[in-house]
The first five atom37 places (N, CA, C, CB, O) and aatype in JSON, in Angstrom:
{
  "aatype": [20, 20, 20, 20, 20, 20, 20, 20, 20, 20, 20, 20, 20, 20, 20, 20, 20, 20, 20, 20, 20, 20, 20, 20, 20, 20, 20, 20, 20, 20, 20, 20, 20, 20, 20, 20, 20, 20, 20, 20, 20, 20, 20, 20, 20, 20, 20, 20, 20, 20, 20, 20, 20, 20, 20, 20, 20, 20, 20, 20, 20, 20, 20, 20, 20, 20, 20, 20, 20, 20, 20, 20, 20, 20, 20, 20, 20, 20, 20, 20, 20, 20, 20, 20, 20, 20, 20, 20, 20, 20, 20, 20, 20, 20, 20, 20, 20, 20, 20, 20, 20, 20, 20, 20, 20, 20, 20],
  "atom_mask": [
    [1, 1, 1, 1, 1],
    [1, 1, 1, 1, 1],
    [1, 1, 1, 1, 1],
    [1, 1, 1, 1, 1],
    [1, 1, 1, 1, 1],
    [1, 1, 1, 1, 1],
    [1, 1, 1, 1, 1],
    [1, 1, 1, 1, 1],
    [1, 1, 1, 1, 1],
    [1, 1, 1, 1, 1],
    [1, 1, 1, 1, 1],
    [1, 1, 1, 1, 1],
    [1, 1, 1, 1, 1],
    [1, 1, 1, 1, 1],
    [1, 1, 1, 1, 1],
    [1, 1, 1, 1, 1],
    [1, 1, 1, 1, 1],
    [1, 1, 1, 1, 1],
    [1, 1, 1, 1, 1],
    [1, 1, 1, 1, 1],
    [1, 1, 1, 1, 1],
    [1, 1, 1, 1, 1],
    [1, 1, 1, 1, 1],
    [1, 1, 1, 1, 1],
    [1, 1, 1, 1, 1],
    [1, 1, 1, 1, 1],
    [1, 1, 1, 1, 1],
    [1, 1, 1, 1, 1],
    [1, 1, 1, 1, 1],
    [1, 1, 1, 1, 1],
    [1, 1, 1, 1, 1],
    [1, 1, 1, 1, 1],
    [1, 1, 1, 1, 1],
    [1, 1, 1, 1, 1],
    [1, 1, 1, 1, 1],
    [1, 1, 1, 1, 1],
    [1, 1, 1, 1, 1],
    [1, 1, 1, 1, 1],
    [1, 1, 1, 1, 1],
    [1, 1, 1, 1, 1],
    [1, 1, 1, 1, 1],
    [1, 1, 1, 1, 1],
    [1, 1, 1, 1, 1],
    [1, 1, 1, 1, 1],
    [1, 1, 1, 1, 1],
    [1, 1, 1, 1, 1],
    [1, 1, 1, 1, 1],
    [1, 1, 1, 1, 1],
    [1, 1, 1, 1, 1],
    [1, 1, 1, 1, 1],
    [1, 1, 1, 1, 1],
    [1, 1, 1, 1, 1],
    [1, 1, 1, 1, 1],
    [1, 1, 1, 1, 1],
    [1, 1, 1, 1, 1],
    [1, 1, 1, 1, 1],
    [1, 1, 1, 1, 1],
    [1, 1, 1, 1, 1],
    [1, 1, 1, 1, 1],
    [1, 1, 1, 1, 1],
    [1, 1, 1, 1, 1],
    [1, 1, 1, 1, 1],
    [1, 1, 1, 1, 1],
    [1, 1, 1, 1, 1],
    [1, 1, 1, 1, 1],
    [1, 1, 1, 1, 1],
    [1, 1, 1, 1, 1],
    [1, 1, 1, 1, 1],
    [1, 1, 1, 1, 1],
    [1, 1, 1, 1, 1],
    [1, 1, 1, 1, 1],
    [1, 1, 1, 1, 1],
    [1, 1, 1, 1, 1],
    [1, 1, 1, 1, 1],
    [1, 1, 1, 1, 1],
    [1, 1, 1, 1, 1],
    [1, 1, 1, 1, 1],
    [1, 1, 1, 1, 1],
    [1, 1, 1, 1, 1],
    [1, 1, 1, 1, 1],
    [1, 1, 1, 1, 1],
    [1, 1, 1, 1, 1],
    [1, 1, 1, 1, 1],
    [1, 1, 1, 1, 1],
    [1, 1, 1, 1, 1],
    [1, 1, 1, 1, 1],
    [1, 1, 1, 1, 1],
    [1, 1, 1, 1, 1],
    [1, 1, 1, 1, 1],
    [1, 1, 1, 1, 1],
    [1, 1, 1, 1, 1],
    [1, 1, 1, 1, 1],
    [1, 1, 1, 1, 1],
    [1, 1, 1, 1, 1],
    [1, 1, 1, 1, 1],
    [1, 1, 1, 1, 1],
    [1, 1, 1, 1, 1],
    [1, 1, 1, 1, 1],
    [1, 1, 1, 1, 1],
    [1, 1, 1, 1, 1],
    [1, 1, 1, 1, 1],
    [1, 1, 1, 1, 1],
    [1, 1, 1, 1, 1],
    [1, 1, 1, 1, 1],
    [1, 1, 1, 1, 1],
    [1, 1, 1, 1, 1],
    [1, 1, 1, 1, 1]
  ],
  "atom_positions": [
    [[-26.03, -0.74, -9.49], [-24.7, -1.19, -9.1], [-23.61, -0.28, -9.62], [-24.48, -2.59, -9.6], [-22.4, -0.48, -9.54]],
    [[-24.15, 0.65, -10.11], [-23.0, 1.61, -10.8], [-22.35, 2.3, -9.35], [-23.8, 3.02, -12.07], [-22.66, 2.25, -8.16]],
    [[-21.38, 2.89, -10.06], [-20.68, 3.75, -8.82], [-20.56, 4.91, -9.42], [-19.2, 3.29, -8.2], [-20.59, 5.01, -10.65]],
    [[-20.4, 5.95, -8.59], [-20.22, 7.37, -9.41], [-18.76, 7.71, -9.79], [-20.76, 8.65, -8.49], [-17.91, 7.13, -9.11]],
    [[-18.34, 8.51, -10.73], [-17.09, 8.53, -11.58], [-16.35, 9.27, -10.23], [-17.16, 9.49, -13.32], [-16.97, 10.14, -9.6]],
    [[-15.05, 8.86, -9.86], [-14.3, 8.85, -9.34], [-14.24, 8.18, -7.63], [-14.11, 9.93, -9.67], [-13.33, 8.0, -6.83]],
    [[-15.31, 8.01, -7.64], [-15.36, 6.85, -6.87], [-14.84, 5.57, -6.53], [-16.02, 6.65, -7.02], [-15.42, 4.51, -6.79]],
    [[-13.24, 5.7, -5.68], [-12.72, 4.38, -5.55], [-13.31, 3.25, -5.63], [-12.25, 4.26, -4.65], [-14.52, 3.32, -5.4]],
    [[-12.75, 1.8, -5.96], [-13.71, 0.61, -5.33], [-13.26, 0.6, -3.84], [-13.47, -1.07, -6.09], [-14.02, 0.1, -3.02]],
    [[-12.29, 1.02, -3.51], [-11.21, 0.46, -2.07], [-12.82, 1.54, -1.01], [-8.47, 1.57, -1.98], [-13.29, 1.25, 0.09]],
    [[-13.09, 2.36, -1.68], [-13.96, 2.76, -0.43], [-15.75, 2.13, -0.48], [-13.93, 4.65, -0.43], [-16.48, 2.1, 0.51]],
    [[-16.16, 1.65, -1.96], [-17.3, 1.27, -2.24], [-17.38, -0.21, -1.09], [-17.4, 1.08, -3.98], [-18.31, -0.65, -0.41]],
    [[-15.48, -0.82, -1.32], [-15.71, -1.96, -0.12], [-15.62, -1.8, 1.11], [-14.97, -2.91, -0.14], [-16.08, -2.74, 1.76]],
    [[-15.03, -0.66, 1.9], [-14.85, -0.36, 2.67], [-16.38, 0.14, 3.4], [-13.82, 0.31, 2.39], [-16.79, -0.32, 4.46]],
    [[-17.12, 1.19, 2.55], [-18.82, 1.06, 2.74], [-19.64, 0.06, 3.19], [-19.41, 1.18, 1.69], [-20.3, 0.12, 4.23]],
    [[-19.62, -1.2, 2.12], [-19.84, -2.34, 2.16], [-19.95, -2.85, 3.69], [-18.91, -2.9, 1.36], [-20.89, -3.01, 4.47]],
    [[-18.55, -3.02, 3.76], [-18.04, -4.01, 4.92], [-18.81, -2.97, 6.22], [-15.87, -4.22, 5.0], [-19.51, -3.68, 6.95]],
    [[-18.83, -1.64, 6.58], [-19.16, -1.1, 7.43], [-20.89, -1.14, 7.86], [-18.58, -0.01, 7.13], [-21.4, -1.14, 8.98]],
    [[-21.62, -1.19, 6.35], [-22.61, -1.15, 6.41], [-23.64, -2.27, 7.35], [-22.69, -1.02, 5.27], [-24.45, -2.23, 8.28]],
    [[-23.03, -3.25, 6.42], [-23.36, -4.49, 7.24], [-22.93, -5.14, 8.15], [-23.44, -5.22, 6.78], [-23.44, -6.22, 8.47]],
    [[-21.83, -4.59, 8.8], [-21.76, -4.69, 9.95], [-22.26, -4.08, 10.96], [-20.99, -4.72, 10.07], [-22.51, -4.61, 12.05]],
    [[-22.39, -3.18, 10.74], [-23.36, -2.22, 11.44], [-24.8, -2.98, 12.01], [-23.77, -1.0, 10.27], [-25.25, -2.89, 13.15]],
    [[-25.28, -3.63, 11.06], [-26.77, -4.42, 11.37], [-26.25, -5.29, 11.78], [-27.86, -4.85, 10.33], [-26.79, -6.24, 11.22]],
    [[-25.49, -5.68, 12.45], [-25.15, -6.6, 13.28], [-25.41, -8.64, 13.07], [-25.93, -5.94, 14.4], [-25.7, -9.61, 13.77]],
    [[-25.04, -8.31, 11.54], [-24.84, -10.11, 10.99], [-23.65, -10.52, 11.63], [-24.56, -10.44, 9.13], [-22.91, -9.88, 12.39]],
    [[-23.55, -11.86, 11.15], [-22.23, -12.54, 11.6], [-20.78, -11.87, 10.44], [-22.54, -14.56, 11.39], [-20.93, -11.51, 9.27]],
    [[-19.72, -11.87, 11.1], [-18.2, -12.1, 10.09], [-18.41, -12.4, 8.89], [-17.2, -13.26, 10.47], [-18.09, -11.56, 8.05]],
    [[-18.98, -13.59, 8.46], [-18.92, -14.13, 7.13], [-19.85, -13.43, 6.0], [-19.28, -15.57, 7.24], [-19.52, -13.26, 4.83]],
    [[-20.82, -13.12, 6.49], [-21.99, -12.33, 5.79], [-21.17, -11.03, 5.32], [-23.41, -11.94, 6.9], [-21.03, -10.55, 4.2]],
    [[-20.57, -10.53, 6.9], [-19.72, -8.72, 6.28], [-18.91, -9.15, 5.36], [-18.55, -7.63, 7.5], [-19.12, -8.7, 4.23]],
    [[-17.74, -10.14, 5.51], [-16.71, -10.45, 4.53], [-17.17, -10.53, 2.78], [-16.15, -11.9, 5.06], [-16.8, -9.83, 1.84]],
    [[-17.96, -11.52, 2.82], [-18.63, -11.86, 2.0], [-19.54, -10.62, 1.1], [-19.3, -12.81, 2.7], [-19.51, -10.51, -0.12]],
    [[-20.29, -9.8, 2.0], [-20.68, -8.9, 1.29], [-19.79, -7.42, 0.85], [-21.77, -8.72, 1.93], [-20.13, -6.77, -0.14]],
    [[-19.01, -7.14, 1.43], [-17.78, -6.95, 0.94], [-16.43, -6.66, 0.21], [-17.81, -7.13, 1.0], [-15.63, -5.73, 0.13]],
    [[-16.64, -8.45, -0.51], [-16.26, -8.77, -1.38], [-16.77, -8.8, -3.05], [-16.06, -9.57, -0.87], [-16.22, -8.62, -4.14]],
    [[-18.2, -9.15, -2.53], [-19.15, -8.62, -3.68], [-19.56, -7.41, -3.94], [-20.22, -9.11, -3.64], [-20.4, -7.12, -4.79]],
    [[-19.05, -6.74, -3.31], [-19.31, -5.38, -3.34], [-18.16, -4.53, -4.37], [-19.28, -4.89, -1.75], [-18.23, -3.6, -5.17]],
    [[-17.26, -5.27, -3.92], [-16.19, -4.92, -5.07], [-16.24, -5.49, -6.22], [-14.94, -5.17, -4.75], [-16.1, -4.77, -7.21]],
    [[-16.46, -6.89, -6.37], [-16.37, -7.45, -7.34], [-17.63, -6.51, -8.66], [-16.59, -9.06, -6.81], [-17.65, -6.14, -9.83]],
    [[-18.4, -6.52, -7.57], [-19.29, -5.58, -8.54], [-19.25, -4.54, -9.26], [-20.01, -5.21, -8.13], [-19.8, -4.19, -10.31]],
    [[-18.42, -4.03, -8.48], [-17.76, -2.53, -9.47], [-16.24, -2.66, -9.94], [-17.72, -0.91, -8.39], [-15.4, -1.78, -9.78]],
    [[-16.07, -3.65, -10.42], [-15.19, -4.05, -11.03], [-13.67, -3.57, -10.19], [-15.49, -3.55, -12.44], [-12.94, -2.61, -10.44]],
    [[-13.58, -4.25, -9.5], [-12.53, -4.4, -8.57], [-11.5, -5.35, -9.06], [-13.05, -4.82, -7.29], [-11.98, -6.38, -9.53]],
    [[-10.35, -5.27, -9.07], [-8.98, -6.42, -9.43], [-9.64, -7.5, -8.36], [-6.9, -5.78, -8.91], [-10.0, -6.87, -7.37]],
    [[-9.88, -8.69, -8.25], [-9.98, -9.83, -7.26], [-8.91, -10.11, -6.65], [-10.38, -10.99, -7.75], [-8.96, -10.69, -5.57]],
    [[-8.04, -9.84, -7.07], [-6.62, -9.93, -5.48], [-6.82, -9.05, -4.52], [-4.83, -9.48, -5.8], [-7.11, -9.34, -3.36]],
    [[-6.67, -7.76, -5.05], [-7.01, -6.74, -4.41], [-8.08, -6.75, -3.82], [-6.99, -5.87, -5.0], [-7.95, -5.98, -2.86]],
    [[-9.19, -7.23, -3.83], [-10.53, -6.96, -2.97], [-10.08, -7.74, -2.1], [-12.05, -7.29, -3.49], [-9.6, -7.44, -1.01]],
    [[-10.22, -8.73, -2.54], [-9.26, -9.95, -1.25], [-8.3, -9.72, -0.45], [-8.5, -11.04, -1.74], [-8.42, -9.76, 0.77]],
    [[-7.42, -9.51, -0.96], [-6.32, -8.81, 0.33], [-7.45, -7.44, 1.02], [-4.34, -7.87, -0.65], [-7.9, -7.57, 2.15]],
    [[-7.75, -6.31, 0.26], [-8.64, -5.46, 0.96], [-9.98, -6.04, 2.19], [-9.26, -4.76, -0.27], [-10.12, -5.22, 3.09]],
    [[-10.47, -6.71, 2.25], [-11.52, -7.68, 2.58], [-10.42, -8.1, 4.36], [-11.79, -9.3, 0.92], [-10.65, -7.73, 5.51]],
    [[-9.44, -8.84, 3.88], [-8.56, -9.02, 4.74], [-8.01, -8.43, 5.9], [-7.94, -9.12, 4.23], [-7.7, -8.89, 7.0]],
    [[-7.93, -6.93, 5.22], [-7.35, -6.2, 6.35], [-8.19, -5.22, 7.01], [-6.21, -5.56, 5.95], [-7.82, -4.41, 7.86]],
    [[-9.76, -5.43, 6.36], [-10.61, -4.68, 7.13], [-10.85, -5.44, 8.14], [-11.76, -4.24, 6.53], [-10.89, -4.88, 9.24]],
    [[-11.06, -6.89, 8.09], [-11.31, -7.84, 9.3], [-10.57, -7.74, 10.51], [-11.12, -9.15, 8.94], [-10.89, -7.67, 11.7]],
    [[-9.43, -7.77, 9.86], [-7.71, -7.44, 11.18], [-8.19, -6.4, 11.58], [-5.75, -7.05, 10.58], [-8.47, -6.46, 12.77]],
    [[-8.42, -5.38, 11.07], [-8.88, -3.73, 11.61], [-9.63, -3.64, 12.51], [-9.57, -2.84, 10.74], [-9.45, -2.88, 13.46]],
    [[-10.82, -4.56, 12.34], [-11.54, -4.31, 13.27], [-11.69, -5.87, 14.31], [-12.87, -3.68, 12.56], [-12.68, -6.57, 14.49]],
    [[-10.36, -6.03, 14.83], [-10.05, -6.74, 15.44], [-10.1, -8.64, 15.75], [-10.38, -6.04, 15.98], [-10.13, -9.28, 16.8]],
    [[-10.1, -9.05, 14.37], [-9.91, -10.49, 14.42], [-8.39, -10.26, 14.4], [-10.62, -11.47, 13.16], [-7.75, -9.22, 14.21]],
    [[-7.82, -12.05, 14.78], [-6.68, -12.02, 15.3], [-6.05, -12.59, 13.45], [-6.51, -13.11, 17.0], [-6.9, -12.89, 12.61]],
    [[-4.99, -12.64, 13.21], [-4.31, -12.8, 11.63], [-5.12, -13.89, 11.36], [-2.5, -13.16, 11.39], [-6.04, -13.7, 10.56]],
    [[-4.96, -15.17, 11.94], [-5.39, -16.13, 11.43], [-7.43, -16.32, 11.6], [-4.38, -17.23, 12.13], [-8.07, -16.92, 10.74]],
    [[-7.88, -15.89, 12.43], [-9.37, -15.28, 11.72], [-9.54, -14.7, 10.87], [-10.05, -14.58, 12.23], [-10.44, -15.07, 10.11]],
    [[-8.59, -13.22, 10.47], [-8.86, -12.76, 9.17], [-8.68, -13.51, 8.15], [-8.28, -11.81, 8.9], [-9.46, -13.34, 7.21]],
    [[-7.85, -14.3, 8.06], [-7.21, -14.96, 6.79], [-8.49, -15.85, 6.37], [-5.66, -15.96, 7.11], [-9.1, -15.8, 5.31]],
    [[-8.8, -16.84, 7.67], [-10.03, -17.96, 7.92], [-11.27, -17.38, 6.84], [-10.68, -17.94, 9.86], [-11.65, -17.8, 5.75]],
    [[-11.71, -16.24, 7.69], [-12.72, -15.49, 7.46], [-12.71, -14.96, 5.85], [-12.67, -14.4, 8.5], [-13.61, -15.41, 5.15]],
    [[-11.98, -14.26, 5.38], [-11.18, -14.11, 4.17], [-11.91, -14.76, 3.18], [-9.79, -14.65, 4.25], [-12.93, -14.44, 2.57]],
    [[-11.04, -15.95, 3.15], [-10.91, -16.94, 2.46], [-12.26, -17.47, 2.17], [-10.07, -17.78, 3.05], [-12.72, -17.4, 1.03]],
    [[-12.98, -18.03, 3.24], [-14.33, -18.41, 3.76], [-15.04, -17.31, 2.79], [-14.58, -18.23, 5.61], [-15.75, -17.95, 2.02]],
    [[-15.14, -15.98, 2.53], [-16.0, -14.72, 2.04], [-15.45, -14.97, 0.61], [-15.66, -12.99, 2.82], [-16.42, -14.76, -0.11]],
    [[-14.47, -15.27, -0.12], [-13.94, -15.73, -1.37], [-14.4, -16.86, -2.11], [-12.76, -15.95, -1.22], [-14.68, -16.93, -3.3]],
    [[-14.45, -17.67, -1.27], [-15.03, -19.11, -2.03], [-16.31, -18.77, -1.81], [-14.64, -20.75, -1.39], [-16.58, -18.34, -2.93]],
    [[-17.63, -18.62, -0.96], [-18.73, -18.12, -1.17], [-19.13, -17.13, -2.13], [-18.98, -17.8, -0.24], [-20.24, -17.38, -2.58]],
    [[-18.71, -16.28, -2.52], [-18.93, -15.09, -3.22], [-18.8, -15.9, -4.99], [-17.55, -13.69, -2.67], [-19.57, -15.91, -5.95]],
    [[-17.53, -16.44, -4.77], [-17.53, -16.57, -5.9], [-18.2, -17.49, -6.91], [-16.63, -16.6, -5.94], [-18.49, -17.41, -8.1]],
    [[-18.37, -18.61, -5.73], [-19.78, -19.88, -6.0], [-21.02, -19.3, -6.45], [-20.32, -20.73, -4.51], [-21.84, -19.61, -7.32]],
    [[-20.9, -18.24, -5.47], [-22.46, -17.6, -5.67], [-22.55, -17.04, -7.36], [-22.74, -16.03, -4.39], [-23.33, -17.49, -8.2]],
    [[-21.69, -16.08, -7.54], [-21.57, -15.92, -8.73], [-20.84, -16.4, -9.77], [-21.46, -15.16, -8.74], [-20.38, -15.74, -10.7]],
    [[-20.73, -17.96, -9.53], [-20.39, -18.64, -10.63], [-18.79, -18.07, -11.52], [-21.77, -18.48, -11.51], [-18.53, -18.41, -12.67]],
    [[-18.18, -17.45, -10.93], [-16.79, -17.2, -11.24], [-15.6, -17.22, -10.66], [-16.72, -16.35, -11.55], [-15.46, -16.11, -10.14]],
    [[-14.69, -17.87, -10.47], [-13.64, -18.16, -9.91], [-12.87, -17.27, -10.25], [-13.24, -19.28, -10.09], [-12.15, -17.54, -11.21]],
    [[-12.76, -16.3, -9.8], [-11.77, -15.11, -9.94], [-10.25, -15.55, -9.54], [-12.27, -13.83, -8.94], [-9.29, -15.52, -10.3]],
    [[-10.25, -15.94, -8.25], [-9.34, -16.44, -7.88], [-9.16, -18.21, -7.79], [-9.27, -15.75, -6.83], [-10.13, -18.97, -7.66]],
    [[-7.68, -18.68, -7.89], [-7.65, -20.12, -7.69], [-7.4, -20.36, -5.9], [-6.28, -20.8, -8.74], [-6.66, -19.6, -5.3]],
    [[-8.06, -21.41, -5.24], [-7.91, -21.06, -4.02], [-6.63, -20.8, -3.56], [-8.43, -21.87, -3.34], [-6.49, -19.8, -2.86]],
    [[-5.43, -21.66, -3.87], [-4.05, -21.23, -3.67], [-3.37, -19.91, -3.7], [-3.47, -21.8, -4.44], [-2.69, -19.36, -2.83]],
    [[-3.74, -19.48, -5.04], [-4.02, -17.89, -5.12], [-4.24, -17.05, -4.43], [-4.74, -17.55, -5.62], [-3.35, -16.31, -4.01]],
    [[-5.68, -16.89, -4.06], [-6.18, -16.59, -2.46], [-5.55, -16.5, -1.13], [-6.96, -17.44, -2.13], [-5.34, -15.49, -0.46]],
    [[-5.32, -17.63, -0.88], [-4.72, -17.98, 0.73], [-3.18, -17.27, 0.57], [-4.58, -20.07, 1.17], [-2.69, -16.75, 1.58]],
    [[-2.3, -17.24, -0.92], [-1.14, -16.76, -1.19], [-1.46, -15.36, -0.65], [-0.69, -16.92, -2.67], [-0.77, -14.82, 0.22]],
    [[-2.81, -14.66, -1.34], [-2.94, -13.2, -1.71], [-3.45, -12.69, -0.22], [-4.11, -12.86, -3.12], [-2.93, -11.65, 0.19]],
    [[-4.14, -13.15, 0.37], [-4.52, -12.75, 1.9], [-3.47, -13.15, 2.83], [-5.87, -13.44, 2.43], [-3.5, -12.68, 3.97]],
    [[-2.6, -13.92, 2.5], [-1.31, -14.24, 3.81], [-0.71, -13.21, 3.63], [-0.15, -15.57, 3.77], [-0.46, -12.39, 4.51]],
    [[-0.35, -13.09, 2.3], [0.66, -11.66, 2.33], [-0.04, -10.44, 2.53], [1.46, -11.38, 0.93], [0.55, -9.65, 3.28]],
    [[-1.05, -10.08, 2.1], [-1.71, -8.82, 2.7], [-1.57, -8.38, 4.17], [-3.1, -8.96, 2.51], [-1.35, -7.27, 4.67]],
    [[-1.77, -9.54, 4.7], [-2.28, -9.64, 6.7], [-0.55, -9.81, 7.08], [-3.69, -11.75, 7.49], [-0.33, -9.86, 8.29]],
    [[0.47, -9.88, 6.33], [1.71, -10.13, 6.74], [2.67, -9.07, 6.58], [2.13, -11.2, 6.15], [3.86, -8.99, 6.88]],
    [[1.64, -8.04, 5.86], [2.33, -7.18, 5.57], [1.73, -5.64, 6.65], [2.26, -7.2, 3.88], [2.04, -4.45, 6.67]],
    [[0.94, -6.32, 7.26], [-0.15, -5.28, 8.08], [1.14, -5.69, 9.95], [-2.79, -6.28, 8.05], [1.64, -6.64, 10.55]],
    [[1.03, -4.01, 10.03], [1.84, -4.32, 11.63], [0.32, -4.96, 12.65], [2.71, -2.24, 12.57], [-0.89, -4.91, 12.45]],
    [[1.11, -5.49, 13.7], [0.27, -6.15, 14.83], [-0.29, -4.92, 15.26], [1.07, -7.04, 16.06], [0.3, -3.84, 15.44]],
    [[-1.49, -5.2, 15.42], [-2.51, -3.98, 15.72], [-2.71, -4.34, 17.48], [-4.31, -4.11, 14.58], [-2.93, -5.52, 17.78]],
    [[-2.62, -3.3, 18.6], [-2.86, -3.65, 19.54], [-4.58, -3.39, 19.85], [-1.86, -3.08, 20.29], [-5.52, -2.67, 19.51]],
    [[-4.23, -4.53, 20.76], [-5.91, -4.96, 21.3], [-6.93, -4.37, 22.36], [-5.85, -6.24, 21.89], [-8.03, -4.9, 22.52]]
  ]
}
């Protein structure tokens, strides 16, 4: 789980999210894995979260899927590993403003 020295996390999640999407799982699985992907290499948890967020918008969910989806990949992840990084309020605060701060991407 190490990463090599100078190795962003913003691209270890960005890997992540591509990888497994690629094999063709559902949304929640990419989000989700993702997110743990950062968390793993010691990523700020807002930041992965908002990051997580705007890869979804990117690759074309509409704001409120990303946010859905998001959120949904946050509370799983973090159950899974038994740490509440974020409070959910927190969350939904930290991904609204991320995705609010992203221009409308055309379709």
């Amino acid at each position: 789980n190490a990463v090599a020295p100078g190795v962003a996390w913003p691209l270890v999640t960005t890997v992540a999210y591509n990888v497994v999407r690629e094999a063709g799982v559902t949304l929640p699985v990419v989000a989700a894995s993702a997110y743990s992907a950062a968390l793993r290499v010691n990523a700020p948890a807002a930041e992965a979260a908002a990051r997580v967020a705007k890869l979804l918008l990117i690759h074309g969910l509409s704001y409120s899927q990303a946010e859905d989806e998001s959120l949904g990949a946050i509370t799983k992840v973090e159950a899974e590993i038994g740490c509440p990084c974020l409070a959910p309020a927190e969350a939904k605060r930290i991904v609204a403003s991320s995705l609010a701060a992203e221009p409308r991407l055309a379709a």
